[in-house]
N, C-alpha and C positions, 0 to 999 in steps of 0.2 A: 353306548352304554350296554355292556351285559343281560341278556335278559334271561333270568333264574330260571324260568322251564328248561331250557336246552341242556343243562348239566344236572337234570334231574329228572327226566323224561327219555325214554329210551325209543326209539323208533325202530320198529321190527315189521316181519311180515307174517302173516297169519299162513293158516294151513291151504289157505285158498288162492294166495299171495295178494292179499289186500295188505294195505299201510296201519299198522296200529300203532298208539302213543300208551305207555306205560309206566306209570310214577315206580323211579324206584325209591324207597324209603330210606334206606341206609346211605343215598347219594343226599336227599334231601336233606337230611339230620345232619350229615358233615359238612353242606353248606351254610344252615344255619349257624351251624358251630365255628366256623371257620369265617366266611363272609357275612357278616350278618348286614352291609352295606352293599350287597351285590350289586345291585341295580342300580349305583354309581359309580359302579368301577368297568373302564373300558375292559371290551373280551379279549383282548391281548395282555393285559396285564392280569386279567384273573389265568387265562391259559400259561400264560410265564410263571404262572407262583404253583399252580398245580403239577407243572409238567417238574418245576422243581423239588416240591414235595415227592413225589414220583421217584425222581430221581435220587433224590438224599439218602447218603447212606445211615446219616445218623437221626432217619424220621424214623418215628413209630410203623412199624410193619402195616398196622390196619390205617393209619392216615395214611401213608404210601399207595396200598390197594384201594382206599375211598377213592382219594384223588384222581386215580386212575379210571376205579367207573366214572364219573363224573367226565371225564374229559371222553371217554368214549360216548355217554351219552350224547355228547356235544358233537363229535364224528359223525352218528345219525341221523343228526338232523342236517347235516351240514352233505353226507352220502347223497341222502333224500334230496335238497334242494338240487346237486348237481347232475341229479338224474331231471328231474324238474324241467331244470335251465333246458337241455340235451330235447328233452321232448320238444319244450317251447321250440327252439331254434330251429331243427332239422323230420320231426313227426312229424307233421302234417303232410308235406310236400316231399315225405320219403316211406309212408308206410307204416311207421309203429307210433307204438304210445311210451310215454316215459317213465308208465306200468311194466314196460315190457324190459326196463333195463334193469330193475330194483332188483331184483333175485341175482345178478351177478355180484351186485356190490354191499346189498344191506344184509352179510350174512356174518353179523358182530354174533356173542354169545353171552353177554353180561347179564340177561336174568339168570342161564347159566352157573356162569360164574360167581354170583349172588348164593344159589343155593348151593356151590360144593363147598363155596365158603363156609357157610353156618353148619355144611357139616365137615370141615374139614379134610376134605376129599381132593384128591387129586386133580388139578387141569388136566384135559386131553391136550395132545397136543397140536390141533389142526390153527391153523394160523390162517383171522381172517382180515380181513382189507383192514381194517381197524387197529388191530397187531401190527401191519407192518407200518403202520403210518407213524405209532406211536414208536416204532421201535427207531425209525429216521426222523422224525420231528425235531426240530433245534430252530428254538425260537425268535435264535438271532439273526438266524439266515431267512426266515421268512415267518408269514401268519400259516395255524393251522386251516383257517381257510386254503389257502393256496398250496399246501399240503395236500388236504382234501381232495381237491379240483385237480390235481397233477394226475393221484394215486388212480382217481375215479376213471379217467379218462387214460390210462396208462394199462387199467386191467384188461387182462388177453378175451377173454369169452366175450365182454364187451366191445373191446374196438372189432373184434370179429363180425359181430351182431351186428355193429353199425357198419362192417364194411358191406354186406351181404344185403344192408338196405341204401347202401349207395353214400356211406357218407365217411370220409377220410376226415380226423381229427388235425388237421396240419392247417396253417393258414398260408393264404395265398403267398405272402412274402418270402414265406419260409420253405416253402414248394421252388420257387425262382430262385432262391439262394442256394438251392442242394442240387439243381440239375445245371448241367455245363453245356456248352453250345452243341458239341458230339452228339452228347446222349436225345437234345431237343430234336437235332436234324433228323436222329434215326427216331423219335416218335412219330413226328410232323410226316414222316418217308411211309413209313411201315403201316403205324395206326387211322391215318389221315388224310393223306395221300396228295398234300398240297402242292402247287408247283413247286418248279427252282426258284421263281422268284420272292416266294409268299414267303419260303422255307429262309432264305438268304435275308429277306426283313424281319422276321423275326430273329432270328443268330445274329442282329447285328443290335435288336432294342437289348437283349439279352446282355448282352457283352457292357453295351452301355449303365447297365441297370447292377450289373456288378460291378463295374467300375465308380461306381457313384454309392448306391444303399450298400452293396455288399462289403466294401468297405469302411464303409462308416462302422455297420454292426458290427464288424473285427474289431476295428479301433474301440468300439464301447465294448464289447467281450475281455477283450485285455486289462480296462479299467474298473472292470470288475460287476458290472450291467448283467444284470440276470432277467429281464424283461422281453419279454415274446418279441417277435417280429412286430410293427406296427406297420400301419398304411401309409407309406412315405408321404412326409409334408411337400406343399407348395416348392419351397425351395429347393427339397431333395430334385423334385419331378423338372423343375426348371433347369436344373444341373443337369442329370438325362438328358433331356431334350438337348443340349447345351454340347453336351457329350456326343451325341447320337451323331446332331450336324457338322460336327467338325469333323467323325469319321466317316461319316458317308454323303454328307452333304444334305443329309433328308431333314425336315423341316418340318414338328411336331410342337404341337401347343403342349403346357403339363397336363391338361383333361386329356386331349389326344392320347397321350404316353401311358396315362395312368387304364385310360380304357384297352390298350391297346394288352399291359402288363397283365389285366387284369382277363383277360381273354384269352393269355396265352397260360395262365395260371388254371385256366378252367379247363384246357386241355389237357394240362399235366395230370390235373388231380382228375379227370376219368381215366386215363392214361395209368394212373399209380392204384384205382381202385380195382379196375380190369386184372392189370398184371398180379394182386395177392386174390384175387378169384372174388372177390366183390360184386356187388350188381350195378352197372350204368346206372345211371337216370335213366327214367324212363315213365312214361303213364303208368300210374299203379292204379286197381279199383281198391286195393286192402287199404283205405284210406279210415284212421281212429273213427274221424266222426261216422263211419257208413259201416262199418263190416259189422259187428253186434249186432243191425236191422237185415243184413244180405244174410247172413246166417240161420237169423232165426224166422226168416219169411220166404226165401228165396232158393235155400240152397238145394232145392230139388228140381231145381227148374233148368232148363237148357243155358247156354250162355246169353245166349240173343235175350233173352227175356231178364237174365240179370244183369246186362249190362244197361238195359232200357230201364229196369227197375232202379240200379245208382243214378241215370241219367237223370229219371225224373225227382228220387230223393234228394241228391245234390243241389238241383233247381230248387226244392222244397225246404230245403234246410235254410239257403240262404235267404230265400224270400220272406221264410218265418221270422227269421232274425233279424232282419231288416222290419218288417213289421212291429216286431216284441220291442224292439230298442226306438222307431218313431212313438212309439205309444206312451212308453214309459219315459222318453225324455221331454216329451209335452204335457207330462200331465207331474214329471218331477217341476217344471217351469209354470203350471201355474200351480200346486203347491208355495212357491219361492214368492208369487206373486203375490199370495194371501200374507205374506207377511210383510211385505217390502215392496212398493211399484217400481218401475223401471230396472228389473232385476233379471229382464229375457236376456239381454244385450249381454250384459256380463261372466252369464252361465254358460251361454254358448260359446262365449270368446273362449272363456277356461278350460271349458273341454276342448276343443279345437288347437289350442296353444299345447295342452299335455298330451292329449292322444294322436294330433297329425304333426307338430312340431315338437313333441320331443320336450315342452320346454319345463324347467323344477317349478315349485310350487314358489319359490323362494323369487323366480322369474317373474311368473304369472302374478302375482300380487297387486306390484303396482299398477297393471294396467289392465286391473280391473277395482282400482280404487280401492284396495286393502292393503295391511302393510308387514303380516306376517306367514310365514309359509302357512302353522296351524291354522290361518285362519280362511284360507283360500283351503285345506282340508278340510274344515268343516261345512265351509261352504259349499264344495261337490259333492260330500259324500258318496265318494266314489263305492265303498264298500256297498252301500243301502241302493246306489242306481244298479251293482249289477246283479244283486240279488233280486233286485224288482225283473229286471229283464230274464233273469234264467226263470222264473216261473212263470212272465207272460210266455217265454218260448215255448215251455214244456206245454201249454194250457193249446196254444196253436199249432204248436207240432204234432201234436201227439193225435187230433182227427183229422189231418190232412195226410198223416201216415199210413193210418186206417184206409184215409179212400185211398192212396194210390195202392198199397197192398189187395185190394179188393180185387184187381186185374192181374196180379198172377198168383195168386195162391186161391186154394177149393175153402171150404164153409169153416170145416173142422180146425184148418191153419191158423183160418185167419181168429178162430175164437181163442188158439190157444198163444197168437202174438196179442189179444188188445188184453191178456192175464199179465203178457209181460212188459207190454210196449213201456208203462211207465219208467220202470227201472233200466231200460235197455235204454230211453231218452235222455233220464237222469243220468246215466253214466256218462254219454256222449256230450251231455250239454255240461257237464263235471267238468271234464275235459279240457272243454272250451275256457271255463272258467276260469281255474286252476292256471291255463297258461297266459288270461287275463293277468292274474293277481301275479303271479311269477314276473313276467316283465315288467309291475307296478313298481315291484320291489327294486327288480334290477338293470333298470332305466339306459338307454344309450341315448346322451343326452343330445339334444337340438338334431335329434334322428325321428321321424315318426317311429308311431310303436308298429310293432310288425304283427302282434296278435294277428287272430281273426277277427276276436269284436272290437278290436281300435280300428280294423282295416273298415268292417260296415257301419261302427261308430262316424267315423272319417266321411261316408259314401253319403251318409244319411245329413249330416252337417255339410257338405257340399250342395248337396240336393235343397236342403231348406234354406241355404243363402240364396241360392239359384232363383230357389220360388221366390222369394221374398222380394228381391231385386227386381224381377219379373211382376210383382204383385205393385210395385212402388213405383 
């Protein structure tokens, strides 16, 4: 179902480049007038009536232009998220934040546009992400969602940004479907330096792997399949294998094949990030949760002393967070307890089935004696446990920060970081949060979550089975 802030709420960036939300009034008013049942009508069918308002040559000029801000405000939030997802997935473990991608793509102009309106003024004419999306959108060919997520991840400053922190927007499958056996040899030769015979096993899963998936995806291309590459099923990988031994006689399980595929896909894609001037992988210290504290305690200091400095931070961050998340999920368990006995067993299961299996709410119900998704929702209140735990963190972080900062910074430093420490922790444990909630949203199901706090969520409920087991 529709939900009426997004086509009425404008999501921009301040002068600072912080995220703001901004009602616009003339969107609101044309919604009420127009949908007064929003919030029961799916957001494909409200985007399908607007985009055709939009489009009609025989609407009202001003319902035409409403409709239009409206749908952009909805591009916004929709930019926003997939800058969001991009940070969750690929920040942490490559260097930025998903702060740092917003200024390529959320640079719409609708309050703008709003006021040349009212005075009649001319648009300029700079055309932004937002413009072109709407000017290709056709609703029958897909969701503005997927519109969205194409344009975001298609824009040039962007995928530059991400190639220069190591990250190629292409999936493995589609990496192996666009290179040929030639071009492998001479990576494998040049970039690599494998033998003949590594080189010659590999050209030969290759060859197999197109003769089986890459064909298939022709055949569904033809039929008219517009759907990404996927991770070949069971059966595909058994065909492979299947394929492989009949040409060469080699004798591979489908896990085998699929590890094997997926290992020669990881060389391509350093291989494809190197050749447009990208950066490898590599140990980075510009890591979100750490450089805001390196900079503003550390950055005078030699290297040796900053890199002992993240050394011991890193150790500290996570030791905190493991602390803040035991504290607060044994004292949310016996909160649960005052209202209801034998209600440990249950709590934990749920968390454990959502955060390290992946599993829906719709899953977890029955086997923990409930029978509808809401109502294993309200039973975790997921939102209230991790707002307890980002202020235990901050409460513990923030003097264990203090003492290690004591050992390399003089008097005056360190009085002018405990003026800022709070706000530099809040941003960082922001962060963390934020890519919580992001994956809560956008779930890969019977996959553990990859966060950071499902991963020490996960550590901490391993650990207290452990003891417990151990205690019984």
């Amino acid at each position: 179902m529709a939900l009426v802030s997004k086509y009425c709420e404008f999501v921009k960036l301040d002068s600072n480049s912080n995220r703001r939300v901004e009602m616009i009034a003339v969107a609101q008013n044309y919604l009420q007038k127009h949908f007064s049942g929003l919030s029961d009508i799916a957001d494909a069918a409200v985007q399908r009536n607007l985009w055709q308002q939009m489009q009609s040559k025989n609407a009202n000029s001003e319902d035409a232009y409403l409709a239009e801000i409206c749908l952009r405000c909805y591009i916004s939030h929709q930019v926003y998220q997939v800058c969001l997802d991009l940070g969750m997935k690929f920040g942490s473990s490559n260097g930025f934040d998903y702060k740092d991608l917003l200024p390529f793509v959320l640079d719409d102009e609708v309050l703008a546009m709003v006021q040349r309106s009212s005075r009649r003024t001319q648009v300029n004419s700079y055309q932004s992400l937002a413009t072109t999306v709407l000017k290709t959108f056709d609703p029958v060919r897909g969701s503005l969602n997927t519109w969205v997520n194409r344009y975001v991840k298609q824009q040039p400053e962007l995928k530059r940004f991400l190639l220069q922190h190591g990250v190629f927007l292409v999936s493995d499958w589609a990496l192996l479907n666009d290179t040929n056996s030639k071009e492998i040899h001479r990576i494998l030769t040049s970039m690599y330096g494998l033998t003949a015979l590594e080189i010659e096993q590999t050209c030969e899963l290759l060859v197999s792997y197109h003769a089986i998936y890459r064909e298939e995806r022709l055949q569904q291309r033809l039929h008219g399949s517009t759907l990404p590459c996927q991770v070949p099923t069971s059966a595909q990988l058994t065909r492979i294998a299947k394929h492989l031994q009949g040409a060469t006689g080699r004798v591979l399980s489908g896990d085998a094949v699929l590890r094997q595929l997926q290992a020669i896909a990881a060389k391509l894609r350093r291989y494809r990030i190197a050749a447009q001037g990208g950066a490898v992988s590599s140990v980075s210290l510009d890591r979100p949760e750490i450089q805001p504290l390196v900079e503003s305690s550390v950055s005078t200091q030699e290297d040796g002393e900053e890199i002992e400095f993240l050394r011991l931070y890193q150790k500290q961050f996570v030791a905190s967070l493991d602390e803040a998340i035991a504290v607060v999920v044994e004292d949310f368990i016996i909160r649960l307890q005052r209202k209801r006995q034998s209600v440990e067993e249950s709590f934990v299961t749920a968390l454990h089935l959502f955060h390290c299996q992946g599993r829906s709410m719709n899953q977890i119900a029955p086997q923990i004696g409930l029978k509808k998704q809401y109502e294993v929702t309200r039973f975790l209140k997921l939102n209230e446990l991790r707002a307890d735990i980002r202020q235990k963190l901050l409460i513990i972080l923030r003097s264990q920060v203090l003492e290690i900062a004591k050992s390399f910074t003089d008097s005056q430093s360190l009085q002018n970081l405990e003026q800022k420490v709070d706000a530099i922790l809040d941003e960082q444990i922001s962060s963390i949060m934020e890519e919580a909630q992001s994956e809560v949203r956008n779930p890969v199901r019977d996959q553990p979550l990859k966060g950071m706090l499902s991963r020490r969520l996960c550590h901490y409920l391993d650990l207290r089975k452990s003891r417990h087991k151990f205690s019984s």
